[in-house]
KOLFI-965077 format. One record per residue (C-alpha): residue in three letters; x, y, z; residue number from 1. Coordinates in nm, 3 decimals, padded with zeros to 5 digits. Example, Ala and Ser with C-alpha at 12.3 -4.5 7.8 and 13.67 -1.06 7.14 Angstrom:
ATOM    aa        px        py        pz     i
ATOM   Ala    01.230   -00.450    00.780     1
ATOM   Ser    01.367   -00.106    00.714     2
//
This chain:
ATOM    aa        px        py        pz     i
ATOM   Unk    13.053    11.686   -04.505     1
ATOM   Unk    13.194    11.623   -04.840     2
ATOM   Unk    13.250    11.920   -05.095     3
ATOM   Unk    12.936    11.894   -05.244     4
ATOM   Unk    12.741    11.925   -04.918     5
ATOM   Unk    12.657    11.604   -04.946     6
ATOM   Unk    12.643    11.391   -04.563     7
ATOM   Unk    12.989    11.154   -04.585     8
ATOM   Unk    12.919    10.849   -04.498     9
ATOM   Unk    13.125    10.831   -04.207    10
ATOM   Unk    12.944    11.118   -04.096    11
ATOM   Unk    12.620    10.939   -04.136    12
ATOM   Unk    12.749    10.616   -03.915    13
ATOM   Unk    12.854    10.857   -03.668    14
ATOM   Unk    12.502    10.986   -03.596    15
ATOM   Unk    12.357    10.808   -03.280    16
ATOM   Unk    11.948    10.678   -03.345    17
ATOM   Unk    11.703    10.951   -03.234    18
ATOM   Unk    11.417    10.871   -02.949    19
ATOM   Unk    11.093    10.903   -03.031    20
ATOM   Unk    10.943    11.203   -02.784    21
ATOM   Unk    10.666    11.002   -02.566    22
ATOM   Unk    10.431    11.111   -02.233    23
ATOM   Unk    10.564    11.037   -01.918    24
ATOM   Unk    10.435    10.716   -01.829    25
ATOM   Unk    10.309    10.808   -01.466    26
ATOM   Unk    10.078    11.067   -01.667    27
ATOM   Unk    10.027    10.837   -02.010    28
ATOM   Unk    09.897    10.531   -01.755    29
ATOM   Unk    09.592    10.732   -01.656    30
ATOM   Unk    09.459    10.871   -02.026    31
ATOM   Unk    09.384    10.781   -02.355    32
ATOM   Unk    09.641    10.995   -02.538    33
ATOM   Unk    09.873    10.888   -02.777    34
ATOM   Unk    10.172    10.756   -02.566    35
ATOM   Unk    10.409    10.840   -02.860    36
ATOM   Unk    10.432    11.225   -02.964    37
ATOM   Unk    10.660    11.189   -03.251    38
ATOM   Unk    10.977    11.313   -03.435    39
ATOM   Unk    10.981    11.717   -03.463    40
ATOM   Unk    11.101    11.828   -03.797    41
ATOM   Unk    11.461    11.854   -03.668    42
ATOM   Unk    11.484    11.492   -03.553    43
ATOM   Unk    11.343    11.350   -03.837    44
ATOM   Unk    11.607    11.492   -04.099    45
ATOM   Unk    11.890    11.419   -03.863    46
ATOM   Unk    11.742    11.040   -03.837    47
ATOM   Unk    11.712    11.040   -04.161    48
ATOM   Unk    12.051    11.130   -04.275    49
ATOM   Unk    12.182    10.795   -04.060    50
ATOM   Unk    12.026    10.571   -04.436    51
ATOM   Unk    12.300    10.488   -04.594    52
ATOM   Unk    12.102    10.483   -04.922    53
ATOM   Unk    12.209    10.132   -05.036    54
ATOM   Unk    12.203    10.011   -05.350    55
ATOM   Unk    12.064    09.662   -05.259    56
ATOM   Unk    11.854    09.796   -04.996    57
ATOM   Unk    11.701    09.534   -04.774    58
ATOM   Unk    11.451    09.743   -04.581    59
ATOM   Unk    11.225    09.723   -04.919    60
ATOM   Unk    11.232    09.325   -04.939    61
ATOM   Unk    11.191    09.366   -04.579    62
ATOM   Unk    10.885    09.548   -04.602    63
ATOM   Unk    10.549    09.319   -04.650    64
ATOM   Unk    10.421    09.605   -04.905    65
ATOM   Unk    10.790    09.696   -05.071    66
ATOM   Unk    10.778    10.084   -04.972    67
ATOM   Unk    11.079    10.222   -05.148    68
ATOM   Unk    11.220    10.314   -04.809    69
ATOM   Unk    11.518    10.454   -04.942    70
ATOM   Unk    11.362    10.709   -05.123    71
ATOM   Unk    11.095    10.827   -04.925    72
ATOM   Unk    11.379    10.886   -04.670    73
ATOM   Unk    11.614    11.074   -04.887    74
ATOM   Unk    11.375    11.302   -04.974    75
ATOM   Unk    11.325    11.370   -04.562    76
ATOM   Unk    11.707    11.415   -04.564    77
ATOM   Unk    11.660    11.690   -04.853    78
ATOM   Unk    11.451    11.867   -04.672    79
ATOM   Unk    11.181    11.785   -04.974    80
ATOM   Unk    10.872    11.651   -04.701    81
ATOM   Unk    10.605    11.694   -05.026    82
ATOM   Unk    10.820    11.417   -05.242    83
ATOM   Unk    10.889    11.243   -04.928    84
ATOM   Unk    10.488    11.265   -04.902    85
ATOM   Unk    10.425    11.148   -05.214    86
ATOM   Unk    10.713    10.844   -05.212    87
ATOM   Unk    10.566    10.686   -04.926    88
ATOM   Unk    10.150    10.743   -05.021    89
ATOM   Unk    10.238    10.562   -05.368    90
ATOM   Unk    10.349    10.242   -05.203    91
ATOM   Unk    10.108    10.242   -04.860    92
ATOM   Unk    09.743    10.302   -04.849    93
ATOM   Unk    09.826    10.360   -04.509    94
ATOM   Unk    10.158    10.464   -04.371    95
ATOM   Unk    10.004    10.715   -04.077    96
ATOM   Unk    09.860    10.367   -03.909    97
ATOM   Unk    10.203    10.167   -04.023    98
ATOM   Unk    10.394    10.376   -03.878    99
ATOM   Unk    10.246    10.367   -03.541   100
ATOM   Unk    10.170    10.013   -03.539   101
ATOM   Unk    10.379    09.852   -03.735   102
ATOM   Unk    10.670    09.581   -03.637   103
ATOM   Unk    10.967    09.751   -03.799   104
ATOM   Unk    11.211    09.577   -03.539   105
ATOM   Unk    11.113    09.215   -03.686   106
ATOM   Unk    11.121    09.366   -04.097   107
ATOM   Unk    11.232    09.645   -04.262   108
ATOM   Unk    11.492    09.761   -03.943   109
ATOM   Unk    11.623    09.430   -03.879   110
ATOM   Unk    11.761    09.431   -04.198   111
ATOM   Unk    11.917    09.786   -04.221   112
ATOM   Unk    12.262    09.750   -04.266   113
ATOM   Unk    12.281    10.029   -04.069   114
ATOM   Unk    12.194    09.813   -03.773   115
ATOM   Unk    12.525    09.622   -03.843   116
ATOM   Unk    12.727    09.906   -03.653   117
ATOM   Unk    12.483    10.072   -03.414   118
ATOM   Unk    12.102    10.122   -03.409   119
ATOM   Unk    11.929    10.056   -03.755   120
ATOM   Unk    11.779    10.385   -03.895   121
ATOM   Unk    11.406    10.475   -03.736   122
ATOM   Unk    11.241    10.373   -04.023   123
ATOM   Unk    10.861    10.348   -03.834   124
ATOM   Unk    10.934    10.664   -03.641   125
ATOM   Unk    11.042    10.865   -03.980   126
ATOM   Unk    10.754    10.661   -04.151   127
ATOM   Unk    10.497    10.795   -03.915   128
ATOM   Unk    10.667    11.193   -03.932   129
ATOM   Unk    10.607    11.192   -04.323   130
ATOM   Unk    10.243    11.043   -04.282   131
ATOM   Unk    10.209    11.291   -04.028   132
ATOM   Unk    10.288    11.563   -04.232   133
ATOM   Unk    10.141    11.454   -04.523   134
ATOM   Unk    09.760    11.474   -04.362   135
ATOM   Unk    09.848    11.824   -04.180   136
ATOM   Unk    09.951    11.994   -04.544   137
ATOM   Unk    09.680    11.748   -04.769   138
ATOM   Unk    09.909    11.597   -04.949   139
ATOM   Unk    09.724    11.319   -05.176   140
ATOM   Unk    09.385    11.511   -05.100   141
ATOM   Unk    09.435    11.607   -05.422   142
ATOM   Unk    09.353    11.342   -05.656   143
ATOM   Unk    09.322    11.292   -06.043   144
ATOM   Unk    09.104    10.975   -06.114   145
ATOM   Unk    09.219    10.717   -06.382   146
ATOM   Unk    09.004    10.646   -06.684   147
ATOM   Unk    08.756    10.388   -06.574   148
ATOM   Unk    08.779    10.038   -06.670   149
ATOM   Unk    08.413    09.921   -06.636   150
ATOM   Unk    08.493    09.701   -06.384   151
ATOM   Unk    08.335    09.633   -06.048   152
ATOM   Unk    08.533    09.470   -05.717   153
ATOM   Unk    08.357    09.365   -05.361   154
ATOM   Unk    08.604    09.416   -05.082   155
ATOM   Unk    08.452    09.218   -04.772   156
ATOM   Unk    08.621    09.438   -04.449   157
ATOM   Unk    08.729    09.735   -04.397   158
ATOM   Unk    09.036    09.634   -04.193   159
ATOM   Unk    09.400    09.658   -04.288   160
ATOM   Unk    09.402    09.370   -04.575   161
ATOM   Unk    09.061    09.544   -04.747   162
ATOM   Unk    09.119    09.899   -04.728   163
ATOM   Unk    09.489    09.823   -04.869   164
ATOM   Unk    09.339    09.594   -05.170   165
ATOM   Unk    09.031    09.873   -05.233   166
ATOM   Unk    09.350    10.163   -05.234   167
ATOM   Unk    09.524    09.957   -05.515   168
ATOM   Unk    09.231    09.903   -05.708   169
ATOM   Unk    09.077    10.198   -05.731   170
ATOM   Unk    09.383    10.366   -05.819   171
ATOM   Unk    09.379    10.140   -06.156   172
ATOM   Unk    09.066    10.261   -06.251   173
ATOM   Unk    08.814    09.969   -06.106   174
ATOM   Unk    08.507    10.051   -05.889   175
ATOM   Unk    08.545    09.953   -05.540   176
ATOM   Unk    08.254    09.921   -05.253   177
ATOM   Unk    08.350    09.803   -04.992   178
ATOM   Unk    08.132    09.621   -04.700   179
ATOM   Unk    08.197    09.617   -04.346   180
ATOM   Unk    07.938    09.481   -04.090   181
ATOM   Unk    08.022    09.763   -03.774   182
ATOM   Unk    07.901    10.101   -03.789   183
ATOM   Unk    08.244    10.271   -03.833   184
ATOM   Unk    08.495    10.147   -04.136   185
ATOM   Unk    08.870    10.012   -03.992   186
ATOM   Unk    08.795    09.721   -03.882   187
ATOM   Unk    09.096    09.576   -03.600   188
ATOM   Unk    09.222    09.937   -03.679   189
ATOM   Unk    08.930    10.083   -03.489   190
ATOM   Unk    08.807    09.831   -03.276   191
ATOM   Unk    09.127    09.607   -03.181   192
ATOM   Unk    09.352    09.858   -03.102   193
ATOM   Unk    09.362    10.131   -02.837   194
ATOM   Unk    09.325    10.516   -02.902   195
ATOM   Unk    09.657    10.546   -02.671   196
ATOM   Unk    09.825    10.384   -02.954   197
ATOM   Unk    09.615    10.414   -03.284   198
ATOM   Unk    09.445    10.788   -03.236   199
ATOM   Unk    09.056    10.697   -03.388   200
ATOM   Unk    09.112    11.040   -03.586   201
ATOM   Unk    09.413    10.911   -03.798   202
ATOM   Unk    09.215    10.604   -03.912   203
ATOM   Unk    08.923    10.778   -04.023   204
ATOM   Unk    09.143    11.025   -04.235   205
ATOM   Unk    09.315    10.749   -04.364   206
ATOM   Unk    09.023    10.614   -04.505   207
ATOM   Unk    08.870    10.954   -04.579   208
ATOM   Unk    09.154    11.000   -04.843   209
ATOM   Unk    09.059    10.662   -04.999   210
ATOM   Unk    08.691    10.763   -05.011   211
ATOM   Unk    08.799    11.070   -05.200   212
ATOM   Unk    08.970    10.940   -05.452   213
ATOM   Unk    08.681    10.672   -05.492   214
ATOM   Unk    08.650    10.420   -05.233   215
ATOM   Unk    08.282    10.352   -05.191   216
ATOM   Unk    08.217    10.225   -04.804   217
ATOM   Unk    07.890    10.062   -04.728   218
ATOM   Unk    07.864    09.991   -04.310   219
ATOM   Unk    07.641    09.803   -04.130   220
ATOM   Unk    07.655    09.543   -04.403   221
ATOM   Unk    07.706    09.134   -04.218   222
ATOM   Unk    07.840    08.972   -04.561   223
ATOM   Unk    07.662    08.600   -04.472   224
ATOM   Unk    07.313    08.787   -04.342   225
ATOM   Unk    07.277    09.091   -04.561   226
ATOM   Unk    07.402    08.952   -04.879   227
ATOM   Unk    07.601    08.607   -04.923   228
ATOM   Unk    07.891    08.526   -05.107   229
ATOM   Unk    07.740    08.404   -05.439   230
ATOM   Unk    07.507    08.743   -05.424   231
ATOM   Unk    07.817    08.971   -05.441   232
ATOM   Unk    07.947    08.742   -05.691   233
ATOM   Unk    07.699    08.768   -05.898   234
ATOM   Unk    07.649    09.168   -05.891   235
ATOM   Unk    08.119    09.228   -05.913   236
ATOM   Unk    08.342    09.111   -06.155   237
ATOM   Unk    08.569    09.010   -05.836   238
ATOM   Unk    08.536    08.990   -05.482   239
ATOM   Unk    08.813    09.053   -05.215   240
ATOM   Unk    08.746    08.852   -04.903   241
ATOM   Unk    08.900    09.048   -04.609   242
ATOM   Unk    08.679    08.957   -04.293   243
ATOM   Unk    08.955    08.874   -04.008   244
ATOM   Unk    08.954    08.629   -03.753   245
ATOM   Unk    08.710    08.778   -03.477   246
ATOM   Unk    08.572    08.477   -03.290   247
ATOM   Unk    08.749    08.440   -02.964   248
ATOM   Unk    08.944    08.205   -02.839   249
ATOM   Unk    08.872    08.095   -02.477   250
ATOM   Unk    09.093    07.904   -02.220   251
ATOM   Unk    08.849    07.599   -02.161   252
ATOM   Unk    08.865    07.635   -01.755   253
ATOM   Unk    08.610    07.623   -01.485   254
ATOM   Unk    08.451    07.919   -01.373   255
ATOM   Unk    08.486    08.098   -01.737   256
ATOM   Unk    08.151    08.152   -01.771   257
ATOM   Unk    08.139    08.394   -01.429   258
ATOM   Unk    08.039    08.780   -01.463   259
ATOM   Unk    08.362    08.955   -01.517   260
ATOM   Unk    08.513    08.720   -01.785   261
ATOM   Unk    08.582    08.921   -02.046   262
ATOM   Unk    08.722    08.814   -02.453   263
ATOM   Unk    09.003    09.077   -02.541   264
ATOM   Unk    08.755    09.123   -02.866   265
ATOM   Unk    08.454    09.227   -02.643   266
ATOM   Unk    08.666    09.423   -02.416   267
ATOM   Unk    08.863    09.641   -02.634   268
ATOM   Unk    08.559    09.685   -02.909   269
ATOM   Unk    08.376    09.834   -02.603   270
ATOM   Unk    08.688    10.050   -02.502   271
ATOM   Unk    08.807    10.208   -02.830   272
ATOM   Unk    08.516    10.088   -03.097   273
ATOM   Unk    08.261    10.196   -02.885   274
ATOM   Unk    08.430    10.501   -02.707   275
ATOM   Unk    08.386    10.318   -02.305   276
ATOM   Unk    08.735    10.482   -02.166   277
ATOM   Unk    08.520    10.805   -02.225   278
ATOM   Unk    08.299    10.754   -01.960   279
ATOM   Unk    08.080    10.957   -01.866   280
ATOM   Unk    08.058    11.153   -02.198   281
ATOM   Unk    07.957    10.792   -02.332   282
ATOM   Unk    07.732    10.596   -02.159   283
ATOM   Unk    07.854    10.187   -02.325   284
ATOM   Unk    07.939    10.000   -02.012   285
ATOM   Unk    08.262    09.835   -01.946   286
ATOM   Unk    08.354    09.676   -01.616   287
ATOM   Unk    08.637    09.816   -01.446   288
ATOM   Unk    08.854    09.662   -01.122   289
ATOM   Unk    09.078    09.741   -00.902   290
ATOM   Unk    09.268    09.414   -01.011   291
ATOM   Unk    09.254    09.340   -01.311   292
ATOM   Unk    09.384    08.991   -01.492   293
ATOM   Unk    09.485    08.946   -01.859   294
ATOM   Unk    09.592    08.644   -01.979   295
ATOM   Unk    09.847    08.598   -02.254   296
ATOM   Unk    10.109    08.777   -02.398   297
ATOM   Unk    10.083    08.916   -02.753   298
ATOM   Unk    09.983    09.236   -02.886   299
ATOM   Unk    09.638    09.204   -02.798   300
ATOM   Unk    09.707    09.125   -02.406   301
ATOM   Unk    09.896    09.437   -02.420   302
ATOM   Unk    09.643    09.638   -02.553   303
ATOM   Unk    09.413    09.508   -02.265   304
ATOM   Unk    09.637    09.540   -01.981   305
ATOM   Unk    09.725    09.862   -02.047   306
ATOM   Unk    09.387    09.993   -02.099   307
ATOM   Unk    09.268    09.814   -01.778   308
ATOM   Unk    09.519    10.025   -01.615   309
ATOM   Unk    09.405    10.341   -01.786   310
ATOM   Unk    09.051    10.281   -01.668   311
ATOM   Unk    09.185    10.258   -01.312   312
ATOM   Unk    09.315    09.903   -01.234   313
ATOM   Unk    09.543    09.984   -00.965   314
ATOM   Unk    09.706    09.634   -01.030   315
ATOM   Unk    09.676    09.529   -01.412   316
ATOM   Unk    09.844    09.180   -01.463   317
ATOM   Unk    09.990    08.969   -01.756   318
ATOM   Unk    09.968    08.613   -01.706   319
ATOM   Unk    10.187    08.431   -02.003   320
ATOM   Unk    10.250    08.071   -01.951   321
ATOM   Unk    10.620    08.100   -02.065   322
ATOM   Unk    10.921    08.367   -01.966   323
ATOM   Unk    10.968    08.733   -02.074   324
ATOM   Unk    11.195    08.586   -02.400   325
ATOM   Unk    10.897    08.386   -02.548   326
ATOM   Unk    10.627    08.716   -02.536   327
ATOM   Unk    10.528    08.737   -02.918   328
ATOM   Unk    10.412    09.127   -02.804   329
ATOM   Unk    10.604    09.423   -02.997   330
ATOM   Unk    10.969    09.472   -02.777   331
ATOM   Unk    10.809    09.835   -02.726   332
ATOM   Unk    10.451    09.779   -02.640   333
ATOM   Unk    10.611    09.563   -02.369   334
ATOM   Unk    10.874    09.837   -02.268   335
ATOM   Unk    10.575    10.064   -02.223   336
ATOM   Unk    10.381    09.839   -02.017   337
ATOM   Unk    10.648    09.781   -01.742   338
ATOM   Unk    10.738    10.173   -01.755   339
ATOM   Unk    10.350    10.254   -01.659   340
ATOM   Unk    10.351    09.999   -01.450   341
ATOM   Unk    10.202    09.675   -01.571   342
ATOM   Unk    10.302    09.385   -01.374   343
ATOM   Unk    10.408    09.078   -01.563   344
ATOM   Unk    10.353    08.705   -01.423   345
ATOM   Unk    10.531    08.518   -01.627   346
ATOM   Unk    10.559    08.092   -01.612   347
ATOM   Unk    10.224    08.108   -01.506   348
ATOM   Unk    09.876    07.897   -01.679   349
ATOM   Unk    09.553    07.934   -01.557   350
ATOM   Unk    09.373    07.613   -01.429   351
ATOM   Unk    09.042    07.810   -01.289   352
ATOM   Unk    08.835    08.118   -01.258   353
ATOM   Unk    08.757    08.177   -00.895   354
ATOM   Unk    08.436    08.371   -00.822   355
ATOM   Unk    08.178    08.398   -00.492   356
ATOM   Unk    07.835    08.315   -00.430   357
ATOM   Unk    07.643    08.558   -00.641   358
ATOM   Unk    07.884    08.465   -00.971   359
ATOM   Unk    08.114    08.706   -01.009   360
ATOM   Unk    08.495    08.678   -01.038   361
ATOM   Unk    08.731    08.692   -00.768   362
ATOM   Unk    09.025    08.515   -00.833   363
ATOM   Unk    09.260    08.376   -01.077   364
ATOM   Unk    09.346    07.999   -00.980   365
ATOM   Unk    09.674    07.968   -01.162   366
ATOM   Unk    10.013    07.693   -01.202   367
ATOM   Unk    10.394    07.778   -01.225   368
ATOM   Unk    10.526    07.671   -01.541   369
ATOM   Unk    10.908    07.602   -01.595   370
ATOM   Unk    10.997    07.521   -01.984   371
ATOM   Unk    11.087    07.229   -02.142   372
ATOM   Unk    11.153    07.129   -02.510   373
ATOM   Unk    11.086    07.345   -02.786   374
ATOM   Unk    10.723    07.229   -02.946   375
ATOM   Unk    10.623    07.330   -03.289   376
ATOM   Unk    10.653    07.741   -03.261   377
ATOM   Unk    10.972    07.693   -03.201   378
ATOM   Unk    10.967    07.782   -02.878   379
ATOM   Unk    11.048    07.600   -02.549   380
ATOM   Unk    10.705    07.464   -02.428   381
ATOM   Unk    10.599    07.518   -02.059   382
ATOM   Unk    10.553    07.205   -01.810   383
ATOM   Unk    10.353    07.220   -01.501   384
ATOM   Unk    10.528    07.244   -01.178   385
ATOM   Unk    10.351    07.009   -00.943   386
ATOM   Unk    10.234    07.183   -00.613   387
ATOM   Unk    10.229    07.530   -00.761   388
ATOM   Unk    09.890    07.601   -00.749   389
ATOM   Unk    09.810    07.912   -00.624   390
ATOM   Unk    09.523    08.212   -00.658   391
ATOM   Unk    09.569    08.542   -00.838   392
ATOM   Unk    09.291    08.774   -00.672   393
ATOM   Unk    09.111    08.977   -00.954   394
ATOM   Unk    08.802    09.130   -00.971   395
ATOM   Unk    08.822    09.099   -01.394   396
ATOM   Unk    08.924    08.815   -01.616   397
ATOM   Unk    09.037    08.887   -02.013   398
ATOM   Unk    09.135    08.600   -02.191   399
ATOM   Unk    09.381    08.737   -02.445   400
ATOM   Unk    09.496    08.399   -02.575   401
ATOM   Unk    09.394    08.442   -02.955   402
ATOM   Unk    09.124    08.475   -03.264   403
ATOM   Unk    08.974    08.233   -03.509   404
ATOM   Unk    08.791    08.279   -03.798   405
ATOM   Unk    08.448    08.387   -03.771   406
ATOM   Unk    08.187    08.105   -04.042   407
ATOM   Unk    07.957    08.336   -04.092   408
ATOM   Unk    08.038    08.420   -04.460   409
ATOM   Unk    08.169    08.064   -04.486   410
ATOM   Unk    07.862    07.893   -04.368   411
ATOM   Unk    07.662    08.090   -04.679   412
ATOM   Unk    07.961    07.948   -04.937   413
ATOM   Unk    07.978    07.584   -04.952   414
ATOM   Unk    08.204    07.565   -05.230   415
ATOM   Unk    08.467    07.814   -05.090   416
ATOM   Unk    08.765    07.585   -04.966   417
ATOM   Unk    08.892    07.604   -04.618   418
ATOM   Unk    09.161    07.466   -04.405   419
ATOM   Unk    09.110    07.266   -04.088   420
ATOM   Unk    09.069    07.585   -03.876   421
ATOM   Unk    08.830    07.704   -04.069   422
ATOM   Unk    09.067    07.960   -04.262   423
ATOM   Unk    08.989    08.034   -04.645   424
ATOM   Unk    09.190    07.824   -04.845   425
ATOM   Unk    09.442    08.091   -05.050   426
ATOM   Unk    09.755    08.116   -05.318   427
ATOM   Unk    10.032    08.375   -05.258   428
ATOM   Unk    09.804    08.594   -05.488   429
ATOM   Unk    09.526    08.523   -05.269   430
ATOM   Unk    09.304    08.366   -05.524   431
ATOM   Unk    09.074    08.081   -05.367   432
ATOM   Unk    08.897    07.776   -05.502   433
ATOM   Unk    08.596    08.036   -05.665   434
ATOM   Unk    08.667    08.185   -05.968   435
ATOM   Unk    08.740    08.580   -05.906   436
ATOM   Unk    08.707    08.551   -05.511   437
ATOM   Unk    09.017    08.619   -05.345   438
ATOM   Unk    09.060    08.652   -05.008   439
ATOM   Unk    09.377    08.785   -04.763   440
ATOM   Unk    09.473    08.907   -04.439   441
ATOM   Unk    09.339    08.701   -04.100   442
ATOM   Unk    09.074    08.525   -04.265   443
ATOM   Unk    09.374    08.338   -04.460   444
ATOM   Unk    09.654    08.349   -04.207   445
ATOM   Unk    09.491    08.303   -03.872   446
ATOM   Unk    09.556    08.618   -03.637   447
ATOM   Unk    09.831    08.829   -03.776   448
ATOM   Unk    09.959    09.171   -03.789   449
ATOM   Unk    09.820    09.509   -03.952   450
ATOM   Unk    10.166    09.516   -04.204   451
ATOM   Unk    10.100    09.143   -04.264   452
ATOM   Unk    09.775    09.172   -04.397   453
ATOM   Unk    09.814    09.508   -04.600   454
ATOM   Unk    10.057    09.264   -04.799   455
ATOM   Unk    09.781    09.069   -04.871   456
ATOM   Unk    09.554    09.337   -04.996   457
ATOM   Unk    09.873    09.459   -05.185   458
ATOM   Unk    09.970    09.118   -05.364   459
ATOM   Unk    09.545    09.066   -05.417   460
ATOM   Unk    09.465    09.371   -05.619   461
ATOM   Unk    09.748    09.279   -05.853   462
ATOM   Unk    09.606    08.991   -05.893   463
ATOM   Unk    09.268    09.085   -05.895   464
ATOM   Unk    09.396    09.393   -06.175   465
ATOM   Unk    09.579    09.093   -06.393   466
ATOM   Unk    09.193    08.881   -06.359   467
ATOM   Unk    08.980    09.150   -06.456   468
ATOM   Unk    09.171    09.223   -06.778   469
ATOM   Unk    09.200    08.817   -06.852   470
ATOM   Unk    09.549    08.774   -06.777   471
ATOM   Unk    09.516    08.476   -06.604   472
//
């Protein structure tokens, strides 16, 4: 340590990454708990003193809604938690979900120079400790409104991408209501992602703290039934368009239509959304096997698999048509899987769903794959192998292969410019052929992640801010 007690910074490249504390995954793989427990106090200033505070620092460009990473994590390393607190809450609307969920390996971490020499600092894990400790002390419950501006904005979802924008905007001074057609604002936060790795209770103080400091949330609202487009339109100054991409995907194969088929979307809205995996204290019905199939790879498969084998799948199954180096899934949602004992199929495609007399499923009729040239993701696309057929018994089906956007607010907006997969058509800024309608997050990109589409509400609301006073 250098004479002014100050960390050297050969003493900070000479601390080792710290592990996140997690359940034991032969307990974890049989509830709903969070799997990750978090850094204590200690951990998190000793992680925290690895930053090497850069000048330049990378992790902010890095970051899809430019936290000032550096100095929410020098204030952990000074022991000051309240400034850390209120660092990170000025630049995320919601860094307790971000820093559960959150892809740090692929952004902010893979660009910590730290990372050059070693492990790059735990910026997700310390992200998550000061959220943490920011909702157990109420730190930003306390809020002091800005003068109003007169101005009123529609935000259309209360996922990621909307509850980001309606954060921003309401923190300039504009009045925000937003709309969300389920029962329960959140959106993919509440009904896409498992309570084992998004606790329910976090999202709904999230968006508690928004509602406090003026967030107005109207449920139960199906923008395209209850109102259309050109209604809100006509009642806001500006409308945010932040619906998702909810309409399933399906594989296109015999036999998809039997009883046991499940969407990913319909399976894990009746899990977490709808409380199933708390049977019987609940009574919404989700079917349950003792084998249990789930095919494709990304987040979303994981999510499924893993609560398949929570609700007491003694064999829950990946099938992904292409190797272990191609699955888009987070590196540790993945990890997890295989430690609580997911099995993984891999150069495998489905050809048929396999079910008896009465229609219900009971196999899996499946090729081996091997992989050929790369197509147009970039990576290496899989070829059939010619006699491979063979049949994966199962008793459930979930077809985890993707999202598309939902037309039901389109359909009512005839004017509103879309691409060719029925995406809204959207600048950087997210503005969209309709004057003051903007739109971001899934609905623009296709399926995405949470971080992704908090950008979008981030860079909207700017631009939203700059229409409302006439700047552009």
């Amino acid at each position: 340590m250098s004479v002014d007690g100050k960390i050297s910074g050969k003493e900070r490249m000479a601390n080792p990454r710290q592990a996140m504390r997690a359940q034991e995954p032969g307990v974890r793989n049989r509830n709903f708990n969070e799997v990750n427990l978090g850094f204590t106090e200690q951990l998190a200033l000793l992680e925290a003193q690895r930053c090497l505070q850069c000048k330049a620092a990378k992790c902010i460009a890095g970051c899809p809604v430019f936290v000032d990473i550096p100095r929410f994590i020098q204030a952990v390393a000074d022991g000051d938690m309240a400034a850390a607190a209120q660092s990170l809450l000025s630049d995320n609307a919601l860094p307790a979900v971000t820093g559960r969920v959150c892809p740090q390996e692929t952004q902010c971490e893979e660009v910590c120079i730290r990372g050059l020499k070693g492990a790059p600092v735990a910026i997700g894990h310390l992200e998550r400790f000061v959220a943490d400790w920011a909702r157990a002390h109420e730190v930003g419950t306390f809020y002091t409104p800005p003068a109003p501006t007169g101005k009123k904005v529609a935000v259309i979802g209360s996922g990621p991408a909307g509850l980001t924008a309606a954060g921003e905007l309401v923190k300039i001074g504009h009045a925000v209501t937003i709309y969300e057609a389920f029962h329960t604002p959140g959106g993919v936060l509440v009904y896409g992602i498992p309570e084992f790795r998004l606790p329910k209770e976090i999202v709904r103080q999230e968006v508690a703290r928004l509602v406090d400091q003026g967030v107005q949330i109207e449920c139960n609202t199906v923008i395209g039934k209850t109102y259309t487009l050109a209604e809100l339109r006509a009642a806001f100054d500006a409308v945010f368009v932040a619906v998702g991409a909810g309409l399933p995907v399906f594989m296109n194969v015999p036999g998809e239509n039997l009883k046991g088929v499940y969407s990913a979307n319909e399976y894990l809205t009746r899990v977490n959304l709808m409380a199933a995996y708390d049977f019987p204290n609940v009574s919404t019905p989700v079917l349950k096997g003792k084998r249990v199939a789930v095919v494709g790879g990304g987040n979303v498969a994981m999510d499924a698999v893993r609560s398949a084998k929570r609700l007491g799948a003694d064999d829950a199954i990946i099938v992904y048509r292409r190797s272990r180096k191609e699955l888009p899934a987070r590196v540790e949602e993945v990890d997890h899987a295989e430690e609580e004992g997911i099995t993984f199929d891999f150069l495998v495609a489905p050809l048929e769903v396999v079910g008896n007399a009465e229609g219900w499923v009971t196999g899996l009729k499946c090729q081996r794959m091997e992989l050929g040239e790369p197509d147009s993701s970039g990576r290496r696309r899989p070829v059939p192998v010619a006699g491979s057929e063979f049949v994966i018994p199962c008793e459930i089906v979930i077809v985890a292969i993707g999202t598309r956007a939902n037309p039901l607010l389109t359909a009512t907006a005839v004017d509103l410019a879309l691409n060719k997969w029925g995406n809204i058509e959207a600048s950087e800024d997210g503005a969209t052929s309709l004057p003051g309608v903007f739109a971001g997050g899934d609905i623009v990109r296709g399926a995405a992640t949470v971080i992704l589409a908090m950008g979008d509400g981030k860079r909207a609301a700017k631009a939203i801010d700059a229409y409302l006073r006439g700047e552009v």
